[in-house]
ROPATI-146275 format. One record per residue (C-alpha): chain; residue number from 1; residue in one letter; x, y, z. Coordinates in steps of 0.02 Angstrom, whole numbers, plus 50000, padded with zeros to 5 digits. Layout:
# residues N
<'A',NUM,'a',<X,Y,Z>> ...
# end
This chain:
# residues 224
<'A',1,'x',<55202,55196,53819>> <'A',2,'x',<55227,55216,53640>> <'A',3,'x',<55227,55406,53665>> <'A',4,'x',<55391,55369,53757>> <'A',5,'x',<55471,55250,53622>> <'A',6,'x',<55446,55396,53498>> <'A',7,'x',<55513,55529,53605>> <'A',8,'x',<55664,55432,53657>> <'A',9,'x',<55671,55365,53463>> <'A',10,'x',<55672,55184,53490>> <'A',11,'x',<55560,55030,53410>> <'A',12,'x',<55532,54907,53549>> <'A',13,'x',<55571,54731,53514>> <'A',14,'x',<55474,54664,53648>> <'A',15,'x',<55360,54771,53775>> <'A',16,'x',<55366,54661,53929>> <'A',17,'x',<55515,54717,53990>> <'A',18,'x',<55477,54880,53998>> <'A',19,'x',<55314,54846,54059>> <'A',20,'x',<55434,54766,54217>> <'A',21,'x',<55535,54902,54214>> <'A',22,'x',<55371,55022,54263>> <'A',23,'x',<55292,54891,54388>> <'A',24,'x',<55319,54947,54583>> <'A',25,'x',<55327,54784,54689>> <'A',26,'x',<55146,54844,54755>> <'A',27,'x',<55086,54834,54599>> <'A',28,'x',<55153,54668,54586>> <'A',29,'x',<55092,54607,54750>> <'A',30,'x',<54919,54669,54702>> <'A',31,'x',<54918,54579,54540>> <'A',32,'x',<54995,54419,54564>> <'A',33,'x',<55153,54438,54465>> <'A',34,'x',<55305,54371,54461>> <'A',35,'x',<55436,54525,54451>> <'A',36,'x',<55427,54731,54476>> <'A',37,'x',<55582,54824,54424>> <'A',38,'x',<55691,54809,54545>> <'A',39,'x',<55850,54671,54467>> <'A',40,'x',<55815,54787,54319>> <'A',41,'x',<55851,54953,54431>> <'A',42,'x',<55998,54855,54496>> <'A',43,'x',<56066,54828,54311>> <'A',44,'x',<56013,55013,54247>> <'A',45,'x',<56120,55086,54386>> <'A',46,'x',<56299,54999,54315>> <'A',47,'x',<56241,55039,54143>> <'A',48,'x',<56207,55218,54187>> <'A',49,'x',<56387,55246,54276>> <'A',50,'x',<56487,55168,54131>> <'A',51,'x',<56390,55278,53995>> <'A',52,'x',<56416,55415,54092>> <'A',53,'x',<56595,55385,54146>> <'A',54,'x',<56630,55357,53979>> <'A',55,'x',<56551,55513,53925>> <'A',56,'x',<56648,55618,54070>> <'A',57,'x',<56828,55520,54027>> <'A',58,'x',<56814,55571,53824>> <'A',59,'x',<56738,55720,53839>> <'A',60,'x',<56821,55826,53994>> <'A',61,'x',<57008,55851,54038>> <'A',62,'x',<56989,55824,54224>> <'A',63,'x',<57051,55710,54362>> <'A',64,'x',<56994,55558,54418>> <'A',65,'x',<56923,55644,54616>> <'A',66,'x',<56844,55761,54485>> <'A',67,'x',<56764,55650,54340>> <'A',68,'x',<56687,55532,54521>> <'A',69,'x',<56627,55695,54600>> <'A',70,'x',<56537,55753,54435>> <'A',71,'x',<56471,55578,54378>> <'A',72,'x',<56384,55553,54550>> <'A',73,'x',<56291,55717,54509>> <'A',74,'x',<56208,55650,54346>> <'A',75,'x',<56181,55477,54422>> <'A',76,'x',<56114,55525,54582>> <'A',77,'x',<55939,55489,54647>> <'A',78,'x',<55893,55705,54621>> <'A',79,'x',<55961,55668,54444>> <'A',80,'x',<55857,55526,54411>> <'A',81,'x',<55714,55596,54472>> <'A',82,'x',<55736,55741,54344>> <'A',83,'x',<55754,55628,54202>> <'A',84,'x',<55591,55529,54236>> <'A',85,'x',<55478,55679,54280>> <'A',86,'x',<55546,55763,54113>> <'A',87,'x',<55513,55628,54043>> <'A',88,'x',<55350,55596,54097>> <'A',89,'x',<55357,55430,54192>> <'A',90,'x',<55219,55444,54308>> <'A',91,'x',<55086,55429,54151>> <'A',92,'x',<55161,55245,54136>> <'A',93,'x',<55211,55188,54325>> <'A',94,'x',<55094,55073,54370>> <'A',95,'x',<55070,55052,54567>> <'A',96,'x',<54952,54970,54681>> <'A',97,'x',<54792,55042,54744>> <'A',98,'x',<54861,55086,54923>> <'A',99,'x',<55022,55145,54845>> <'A',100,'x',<54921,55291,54710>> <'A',101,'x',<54803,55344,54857>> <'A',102,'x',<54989,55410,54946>> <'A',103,'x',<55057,55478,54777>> <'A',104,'x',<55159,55342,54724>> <'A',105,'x',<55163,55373,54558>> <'A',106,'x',<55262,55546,54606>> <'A',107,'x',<55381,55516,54725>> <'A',108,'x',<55565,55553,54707>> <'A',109,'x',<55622,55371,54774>> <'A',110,'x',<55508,55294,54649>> <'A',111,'x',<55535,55399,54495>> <'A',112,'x',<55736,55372,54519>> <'A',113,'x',<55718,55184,54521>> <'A',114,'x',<55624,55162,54393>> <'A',115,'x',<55713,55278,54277>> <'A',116,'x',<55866,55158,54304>> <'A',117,'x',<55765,55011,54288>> <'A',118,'x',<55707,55082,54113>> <'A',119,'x',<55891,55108,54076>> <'A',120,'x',<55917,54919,54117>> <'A',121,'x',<55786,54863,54009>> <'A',122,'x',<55840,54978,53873>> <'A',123,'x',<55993,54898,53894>> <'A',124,'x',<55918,54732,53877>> <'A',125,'x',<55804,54756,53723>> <'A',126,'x',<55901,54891,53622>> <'A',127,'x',<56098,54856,53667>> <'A',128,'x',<56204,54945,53736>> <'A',129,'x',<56274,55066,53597>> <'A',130,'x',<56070,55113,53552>> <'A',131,'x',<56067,55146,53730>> <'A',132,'x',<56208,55248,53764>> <'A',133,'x',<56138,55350,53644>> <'A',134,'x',<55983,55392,53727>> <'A',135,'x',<56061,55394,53885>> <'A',136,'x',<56180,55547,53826>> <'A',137,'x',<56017,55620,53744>> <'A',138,'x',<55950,55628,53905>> <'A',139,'x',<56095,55686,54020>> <'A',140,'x',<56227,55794,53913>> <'A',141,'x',<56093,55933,53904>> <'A',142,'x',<56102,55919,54096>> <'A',143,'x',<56302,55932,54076>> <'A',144,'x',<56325,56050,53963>> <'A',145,'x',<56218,56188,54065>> <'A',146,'x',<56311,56275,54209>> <'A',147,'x',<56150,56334,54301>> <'A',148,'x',<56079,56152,54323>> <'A',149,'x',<56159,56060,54496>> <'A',150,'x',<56059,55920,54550>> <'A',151,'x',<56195,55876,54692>> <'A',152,'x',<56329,55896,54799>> <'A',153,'x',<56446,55778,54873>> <'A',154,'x',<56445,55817,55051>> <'A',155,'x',<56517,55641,55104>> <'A',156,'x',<56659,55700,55001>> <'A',157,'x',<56677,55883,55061>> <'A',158,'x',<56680,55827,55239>> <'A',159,'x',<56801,55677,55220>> <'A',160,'x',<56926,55798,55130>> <'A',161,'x',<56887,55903,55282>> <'A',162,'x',<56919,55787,55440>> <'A',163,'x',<57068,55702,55331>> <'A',164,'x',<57152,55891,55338>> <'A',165,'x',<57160,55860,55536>> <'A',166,'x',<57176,55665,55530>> <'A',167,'x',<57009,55633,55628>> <'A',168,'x',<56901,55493,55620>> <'A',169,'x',<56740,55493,55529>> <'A',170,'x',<56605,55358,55531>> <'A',171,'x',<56424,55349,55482>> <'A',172,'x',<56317,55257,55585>> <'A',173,'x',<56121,55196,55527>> <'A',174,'x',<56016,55233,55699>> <'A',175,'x',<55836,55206,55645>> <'A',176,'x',<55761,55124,55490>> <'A',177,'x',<55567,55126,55454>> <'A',178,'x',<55421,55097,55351>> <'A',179,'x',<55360,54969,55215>> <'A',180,'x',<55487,54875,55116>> <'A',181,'x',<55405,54985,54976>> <'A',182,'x',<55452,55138,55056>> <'A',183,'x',<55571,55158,55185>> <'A',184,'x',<55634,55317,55265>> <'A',185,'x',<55831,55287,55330>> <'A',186,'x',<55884,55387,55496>> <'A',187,'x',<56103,55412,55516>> <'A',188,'x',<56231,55523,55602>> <'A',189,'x',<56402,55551,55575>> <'A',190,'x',<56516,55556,55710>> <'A',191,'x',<56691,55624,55694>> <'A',192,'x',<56824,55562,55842>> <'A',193,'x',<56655,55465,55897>> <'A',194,'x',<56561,55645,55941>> <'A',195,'x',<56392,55639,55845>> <'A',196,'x',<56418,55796,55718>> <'A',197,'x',<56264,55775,55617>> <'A',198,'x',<56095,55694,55577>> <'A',199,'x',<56024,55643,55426>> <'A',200,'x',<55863,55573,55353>> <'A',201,'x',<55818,55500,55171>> <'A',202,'x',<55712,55363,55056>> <'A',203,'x',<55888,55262,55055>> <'A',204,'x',<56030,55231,55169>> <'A',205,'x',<56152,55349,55035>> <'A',206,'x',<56043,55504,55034>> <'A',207,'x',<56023,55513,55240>> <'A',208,'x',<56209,55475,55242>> <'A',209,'x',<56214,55642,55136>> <'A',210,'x',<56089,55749,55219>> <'A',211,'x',<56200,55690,55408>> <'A',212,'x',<56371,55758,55282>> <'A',213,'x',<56272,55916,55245>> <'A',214,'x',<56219,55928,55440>> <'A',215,'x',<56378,55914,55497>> <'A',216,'x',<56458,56033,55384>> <'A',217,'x',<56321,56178,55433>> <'A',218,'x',<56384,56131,55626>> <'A',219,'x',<56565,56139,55583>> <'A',220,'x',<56550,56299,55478>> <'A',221,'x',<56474,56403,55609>> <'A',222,'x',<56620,56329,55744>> <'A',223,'x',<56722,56381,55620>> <'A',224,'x',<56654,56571,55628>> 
# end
């Protein structure tokens, strides 16, 4: 890991929490210890949405609909994922044996959450202003180049849509499957209780999007 700390420009005060930070609950399980990075994820995840709504509110002269639109595109799990595998994170996940044979160590879910649980124990060991400064090393590249979209708000697009013609709109989870480790989340979205769209993901937020995105394809060809 100390390749990292030099790229990233930091001087570790103590290595264990990073060393949590990188540790998938398999590899935990496997090994007998007592935490994988999951609280850390949960505390990378605020840190990384103030630093970057800071960044967006100092920076860029737009309104609020707009700065929560465009912050959700740098935070979200496509986002993350980018950071990490730029970053290299796979050379220092460490998984369990069943988890590597399925390619662990590469997938999108687990990249994404462990890049936020590395932001949480940046947080923890460097502060927050020696963070923020990685953290906008890492991201206002991202920002500042108009070709790069990691994501788009489809929850948002079709609210504004159904809110034009006041109809209802609801997302409801139908299936949920897999090990705790790796889960794969099944929802529609039904608008005036008519199922519109379906959508499937690693988390309950990204199937909610893919069931947005369904339903808009559905709606823009009615709309034809």
């Amino acid at each position: 890991m100390k390749e990292l700390f030099k790229r990233i420009n930091i001087i570790p005060n103590s290595e264990k929490i990073y060393n949590t930070a990188f540790s998938h609950s398999s590899y935990v399980n496997e090994n007998n210890l007592k935490a994988d990075y999951e609280r850390l994820e949960f505390l990378g995840d605020a840190v990384l949405e103030l630093i970057s709504s800071d960044y967006l509110y100092n920076n860029l002269n737009i309104k609020e609909g707009d700065m929560t639109k465009l912050r959700a595109s740098y935070v979200c799990e496509d986002a993350c994922f980018k950071y990490a595998s730029d970053l290299d994170f796979s050379n220092y996940i460490r998984v369990g044996h069943g988890e590597e044979k399925d390619g662990g160590r590469y997938k999108k879910v687990i990249l994404a959450d462990i890049f936020e649980a590395f932001i949480g124990a940046l947080y923890l060991d460097q502060g927050f202003e020696k963070t923020k400064e990685v953290v906008l090393n890492i991201i206002v590249p991202y920002i500042e180049n108009p070709d790069i979209t990691f994501f788009s708000d489809y929850k948002s697009i079709l609210q504004e849509y159904t809110q034009t013609d006041r109809r209802s709109l609801k997302y409801v989870l139908t299936n949920e499957e897999g090990p705790a480790h790796d889960k794969t989340f099944t929802t529609v979205v039904m608008i005036d209780d008519i199922k519109y769209g379906t959508g499937v993901g690693s988390s309950k937020k990204e199937s909610e999007q893919e069931a947005a995105k369904d339903a808009l394809t559905r709606l823009a060809k009615q709309d034809k």
